[in-house]
C-alpha positions, 0 to 999 in steps of 0.5 A: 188836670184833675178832671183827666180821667183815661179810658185806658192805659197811657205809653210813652212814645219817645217824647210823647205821651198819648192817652189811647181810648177803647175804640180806632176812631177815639180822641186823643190827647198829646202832651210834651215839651215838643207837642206835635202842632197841627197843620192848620197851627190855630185852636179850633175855640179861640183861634190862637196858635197851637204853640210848642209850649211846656205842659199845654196840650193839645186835643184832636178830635175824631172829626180832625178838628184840633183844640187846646186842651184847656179850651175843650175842657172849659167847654165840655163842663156845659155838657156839650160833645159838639164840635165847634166848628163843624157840630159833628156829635161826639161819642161820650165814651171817646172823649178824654175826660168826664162830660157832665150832663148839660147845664139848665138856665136857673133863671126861670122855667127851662125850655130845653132847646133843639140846637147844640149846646153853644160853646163858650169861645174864650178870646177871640171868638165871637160867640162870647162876644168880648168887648171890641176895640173901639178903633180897628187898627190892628189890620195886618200891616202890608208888606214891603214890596209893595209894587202891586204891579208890574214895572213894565210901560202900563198901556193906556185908556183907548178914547173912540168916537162916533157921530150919528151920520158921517155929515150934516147939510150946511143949511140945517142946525140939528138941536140934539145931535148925538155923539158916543164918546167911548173909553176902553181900559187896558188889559191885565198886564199879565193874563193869569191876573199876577202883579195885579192891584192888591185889595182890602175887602170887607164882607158883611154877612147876614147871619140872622135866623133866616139863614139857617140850614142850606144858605148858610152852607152856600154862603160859607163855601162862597166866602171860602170860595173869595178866600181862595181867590185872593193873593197874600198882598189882598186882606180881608176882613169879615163882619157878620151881623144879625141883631147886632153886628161883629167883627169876627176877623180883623183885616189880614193878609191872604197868605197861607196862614192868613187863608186857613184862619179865614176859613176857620172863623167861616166854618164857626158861624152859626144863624140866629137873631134879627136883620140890622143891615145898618149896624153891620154896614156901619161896623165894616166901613169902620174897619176900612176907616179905621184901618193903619195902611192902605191898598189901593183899592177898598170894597164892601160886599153885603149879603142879606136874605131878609128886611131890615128889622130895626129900619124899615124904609131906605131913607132911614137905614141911609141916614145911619150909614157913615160918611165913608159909604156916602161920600161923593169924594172919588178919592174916599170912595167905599163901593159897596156890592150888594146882594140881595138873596131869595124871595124875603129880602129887601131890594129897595133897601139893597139897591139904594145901598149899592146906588149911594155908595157906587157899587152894584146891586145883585138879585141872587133868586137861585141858592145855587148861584150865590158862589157864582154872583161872588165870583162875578164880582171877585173877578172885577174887583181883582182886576181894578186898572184905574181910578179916579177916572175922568172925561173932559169934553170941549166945543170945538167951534162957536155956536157948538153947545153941549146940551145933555150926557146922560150918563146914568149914575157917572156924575156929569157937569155941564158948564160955560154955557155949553162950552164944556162938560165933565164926566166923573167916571171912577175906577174901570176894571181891565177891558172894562167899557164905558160909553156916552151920548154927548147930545149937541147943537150943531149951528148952520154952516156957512162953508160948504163941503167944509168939515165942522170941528164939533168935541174935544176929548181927554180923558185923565186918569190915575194909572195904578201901575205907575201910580200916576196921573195920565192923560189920554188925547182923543181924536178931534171929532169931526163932521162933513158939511156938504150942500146936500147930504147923500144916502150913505152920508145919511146912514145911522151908526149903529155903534150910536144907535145901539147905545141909544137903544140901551139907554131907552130900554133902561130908562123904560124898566125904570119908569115901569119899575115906578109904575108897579110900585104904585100898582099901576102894572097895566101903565107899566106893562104898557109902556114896555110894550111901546119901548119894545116896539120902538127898539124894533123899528131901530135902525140897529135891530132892524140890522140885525144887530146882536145887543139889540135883540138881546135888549128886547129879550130884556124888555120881554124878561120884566114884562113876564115879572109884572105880570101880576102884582104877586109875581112882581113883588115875588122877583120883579122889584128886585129883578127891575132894580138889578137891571137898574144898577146895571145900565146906570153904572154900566157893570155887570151884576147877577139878575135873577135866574132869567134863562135869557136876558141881555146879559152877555159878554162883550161889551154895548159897543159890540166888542165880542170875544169870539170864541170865548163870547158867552151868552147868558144863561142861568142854571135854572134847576141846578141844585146847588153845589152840584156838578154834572158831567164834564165837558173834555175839549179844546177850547176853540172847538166849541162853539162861543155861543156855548160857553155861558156863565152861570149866572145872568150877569150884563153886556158889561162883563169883562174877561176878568169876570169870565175868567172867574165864573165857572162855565156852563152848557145851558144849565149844567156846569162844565169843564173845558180842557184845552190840552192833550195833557189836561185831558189825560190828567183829568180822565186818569189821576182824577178820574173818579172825580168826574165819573158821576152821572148827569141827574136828569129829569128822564132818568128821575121819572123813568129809572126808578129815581136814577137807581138804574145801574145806567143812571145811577152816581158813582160810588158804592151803590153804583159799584154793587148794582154793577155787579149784579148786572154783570153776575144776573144779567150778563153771565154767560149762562144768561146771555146763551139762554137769549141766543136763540132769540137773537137767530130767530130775530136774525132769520126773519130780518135777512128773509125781509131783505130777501123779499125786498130784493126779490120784488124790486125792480130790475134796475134795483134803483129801490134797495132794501133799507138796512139802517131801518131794518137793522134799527128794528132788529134791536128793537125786536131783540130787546123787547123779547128780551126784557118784556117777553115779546115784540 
């Protein structure tokens, strides 16, 4: 305490002594027996709680942010007056101890450097980077009750089928006759996602020198955004990674406490160094492996703005990745969902991360939409129903054989000569689809006008709610066998032709994608072409068909990104293998900042959500962060074709999804209301808060940069600007000196009407036009008024 050095006098206040410096604003120091704690109740360095210890003390500083004394003082000897968690710059003067200039590195020459002096975090924080246990497992244990949902009758996997036609002549055996076999997973037993299945989430984030600046801010506020989002039974884990990688918050329940601490060892990450995406994948499986218990589901997010600096092909970096990301076993499996930022990543690497592990690969083109892509895959991740997920099909009758499922990256088995067929699904979120063609050699039949049994389906699944296996029966699928077929026994489906549409167009954007990346972009091109014209002789989009035209809108998006090899290295890659991560495991992910896609809601199998069905439009423009004016309104007056998210995210999305992306009208976010109630609480209690006026283009180029008093924000410049409209223009002083322009407009109008009148026909069948004339009678009085004349 000798380097305690008051500014000004100190007073007793009851049980508490404050050191008062010469300014409002200035930082103080509490000492007592009984300190008073802060309501965040952990050290801003070394994260520890700021406990009601005898003599220890407690320092707050003008930015609110709260420390131990001792951590300050070690810190304040490098010299250093910014603030460690939000490096904010402190006043010299304001500080309750002497700061000595900062300290020169006496290792040869001194560069001095343009970023804040790094604090030396004692502990806990990683800056120091302390040694690290070599098992992490100390995950907070989890808490008693651990039944994560409720006890009420869970509802089953819905099985659907569907056949190409209804019939086949008795004469003809077709070789590769289609079948879709669908399953639908039930809703969230509670719609507000209550009792739901808990989780344990790692995010590795990419702190390397290239996140600097704006991303950094907009990772921060997405990972706040996560926090915010989980529940105190979820935990949550946080690696960062940049040369090296750290685990700079262990496994923890998202209680309050647990929230606030998450939040603060967000707020303290800086940007510098390399990439080693290997490293920090290796250290958050780690986490998850060595964790002491278990919730039921396990995930990874990843996030990288750059290439791999220490691997620099994708078969490298996945040799180094552990067993636990790899393994093919369903009951250990880690998904990994990643997301690859800007222009500079590496969507290879990326995408064949998230393809070995069975996660999701998202292509983040826009800083603006980083929160929402985490809020799309939050929102699935928190709705998990199901696991270890699996569809048996059985022939049905001799001579039928199961030839091919393709069934993207869902490992599939075919055996017993075509007997039988396994499909391998996984985990389903609430409301989640998978569907399947199931090709089929159907024999000749020597029973007319007969029916020939042709698959049996179970599915088997394990039922989070129960925690047990479940087994769902589908119906036998059947087909007619008439000698001759009929025009409407003929007729295609469009539920099977739809799914065969999907698959095309997927398995073109793979090839073209293949293509390109052998500089071939006129093979690609071309190909994209010849799918396109296909899907547009189907029989579904012939039909008109919804999915399929947004199909095509799919084929048209990635022939715009091949357009030239720069453009595709650009956003094409990237944006080609997002499209691939997304048909193949049949879950929606954010592709680019397309301005229309096929990323819709509902679902492939033509589920539409009525008025909540949201078309795909990105924010193109928006800058990130910012919120335009908001939308009052019930829900179900709007039409559904309005409510979009904002971002490009798949047919595959779920209400869960929904639910947690924010929506948007075209690119401007909004604000739905759908209550009286809601209204009058948002325009009264927190009507400042929606006040701000749209940043558009117009107002930009025509009104002086929004400085117009119309087009300008609300706050202070606003405010002011008002008042001078209202004192200069708006006085009545000023609004009596343009009376008589206004009597003057005035006169000529009515002397127009009266001539009109006077000259048309006796019948009048022709009347003077008031709504013209009274149109440019404004037009008249406003030009006088502001230009001088008309």
């Amino acid at each position: 305490m000798k380097n305690l050095e008051a500014p000004a006098s100190c007073f007793n206040l009851g049980t508490h002594y404050h050191i008062l410096t010469k300014i409002p604003l200035a930082l103080h120091l509490i000492y007592s027996s009984y300190a008073m704690v802060s309501t965040k109740n952990n050290c801003g360095i070394c994260r520890s709680g700021l406990a009601r210890v005898p003599s220890e003390g407690i320092f707050t500083a003008e930015c609110s942010h709260i420390f131990h004394y001792y951590c300050i003082l070690n810190n304040a000897k490098l010299g250093n007056l910014h603030c460690p968690v939000c490096q904010a710059k402190w006043n010299k003067d304001n500080v309750p101890f002497q700061v000595p200039p900062p300290q020169n590195n006496n290792m040869g020459t001194h560069f001095p450097s343009q970023q804040p002096t790094r604090w030396c975090y004692p502990q806990h924080q990683y800056m120091q980077e302390p040694p690290e246990p070599l098992t992490f497992s100390d995950d907070e244990p989890l808490p008693q009750c651990t039944s994560s949902i409720q006890s009420s009758a869970p509802q089953n996997i819905t099985v659907k089928t569907h056949t190409e036609s209804s019939a086949i002549s008795c004469a003809e055996s077709i070789p590769n006759f289609p079948v879709l076999v669908s399953i639908l997973a039930p809703p969230l037993q509670d719609s507000e996602g209550h009792g739901r299945t808990p989780i344990d989430l790692v995010t590795v984030l990419d702190v390397s020198g290239s996140m600097e600046g704006t991303k950094l801010s907009l990772l921060k506020q997405a990972v706040r955004f996560v926090i915010e989002n989980l529940g105190p039974s979820d935990r949550l884990s946080i690696v960062l990674f940049s040369s090296s990688s750290r685990r700079v918050f262990p496994l923890q329940r998202m209680t309050v406490d647990g929230r606030e601490s998450a939040v603060i060892a967000i707020e303290s990450l800086r940007a510098d160094g390399g990439t080693n995406i290997a490293e920090g994948l290796r250290k958050g499986s780690k986490v998850l492996e060595d964790r002491r218990e278990r919730n039921p589901v396990s995930s990874i997010i990843l996030l990288s703005d750059g290439k791999d600096t220490y691997n620099i092909t994708a078969n490298r970096l996945l040799n180094q990745l552990p067993n636990s990301i790899r393994s093919s076993d369903m009951q250990q499996e880690i998904p990994v969902h990643t997301f690859g930022f800007g222009y500079d990543h590496d969507p290879n690497i990326m995408h064949a991360i998230s393809d070995v592990s069975g996660g999701t690969f998202s292509f983040i083109e826009s800083v603006g939409m980083i929160q929402d892509s985490f809020a799309l895959c939050i929102g699935g991740l928190l709705s998990v129903v199901a696991q270890e997920v699996r569809l048996t099909l059985r022939s049905a009758s001799p001579g039928v054989k199961i030839l091919a499922i393709p069934s993207g990256r869902h490992v599939n088995e075919i055996f017993d000569e075509g007997q039988q067929g396994v499909i391998h699904v996984g985990n389903m979120y609430a409301e989640e689809q998978r569907q399947f063609l199931v090709y089929l050699f159907v024999p000749e039949s020597s029973a007319p006008h007969t029916k020939t049994s042709l698959l049996e389906v179970l599915c088997m699944y394990k039922d989070l709610a129960s925690n047990e296996f479940i087994q769902v029966q589908g119906e036998k699928i059947e087909i007619l066998r008439p000698e001759v077929c009929s025009p409407a026994e003929k007729t295609v489906s469009l539920e099977v032709d739809r799914q065969r549409n999907r698959i095309l167009v997927a398995e073109a954007i793979a090839e073209a994608q293949r293509l390109a990346e052998m500089g071939n972009l006129e093979a690609a091109q071309a190909l994209l072409a010849q799918r396109k014209e296909m899907l547009l002789t189907s029989p579904a989009s012939q039909a008109g068909d919804y999915h399929s035209n947004l199909f095509e809108t799919e084929l048209r998006e990635v022939m715009e990104r091949m357009a030239s090899m720069k453009l595709y290295k650009q956003t094409g890659r990237a944006y080609s293998l997002a499209v691939n991560s997304s048909h193949m495991s049949q879950r929606a992910s954010t592709r680019g900042d397309a301005s229309a896609s096929c990323l819709n809601a509902g679902s492939v199998g033509g589920r539409r959500r009525g008025p909540r069905s949201r078309s795909s439009y990105t924010a193109l423009n928006a800058a990130p962060g910012e919120f335009h004016q908001p939308l009052a309104s019930a829900l179900d007056a709007a039409p559904g074709e309005l409510h979009q998210p904002s971002v490009a995210v798949g047919v595959f999305e779920t209400p869960a999804m929904v639910r947690m992306a924010p929506t948007r009208f075209g690119s401007v976010p909004v604000l739905v209301v759908s209550s009286a109630e809601t209204v009058g609480e948002v325009l009264k209690t927190n009507g400042l808060v929606f006040s701000s006026r749209p940043k558009l283009i117009v107002f930009k180029k025509l009104l002086y940069d929004h400085r117009d008093v119309s087009a300008a924000p609300y706050g202070d410049y606003w405010r002011q600007m008002k008042s001078v409209f209202v004192l200069h223009l708006l006085s009545n002083k000023r609004v009596q000196s343009f009376r008589g322009v206004g009597e003057e407009e005035t006169k000529l109008m009515l002397r127009k009407i009266e001539q009109q009148s006077t000259s048309s026909s006796p019948d009048h069948s022709i009347a003077p036009n008031l709504s013209e004339m009274l149109s440019t009678l404004t037009n008249d009085v406003s030009c006088r008024v502001a230009l001088g004349r008309k």
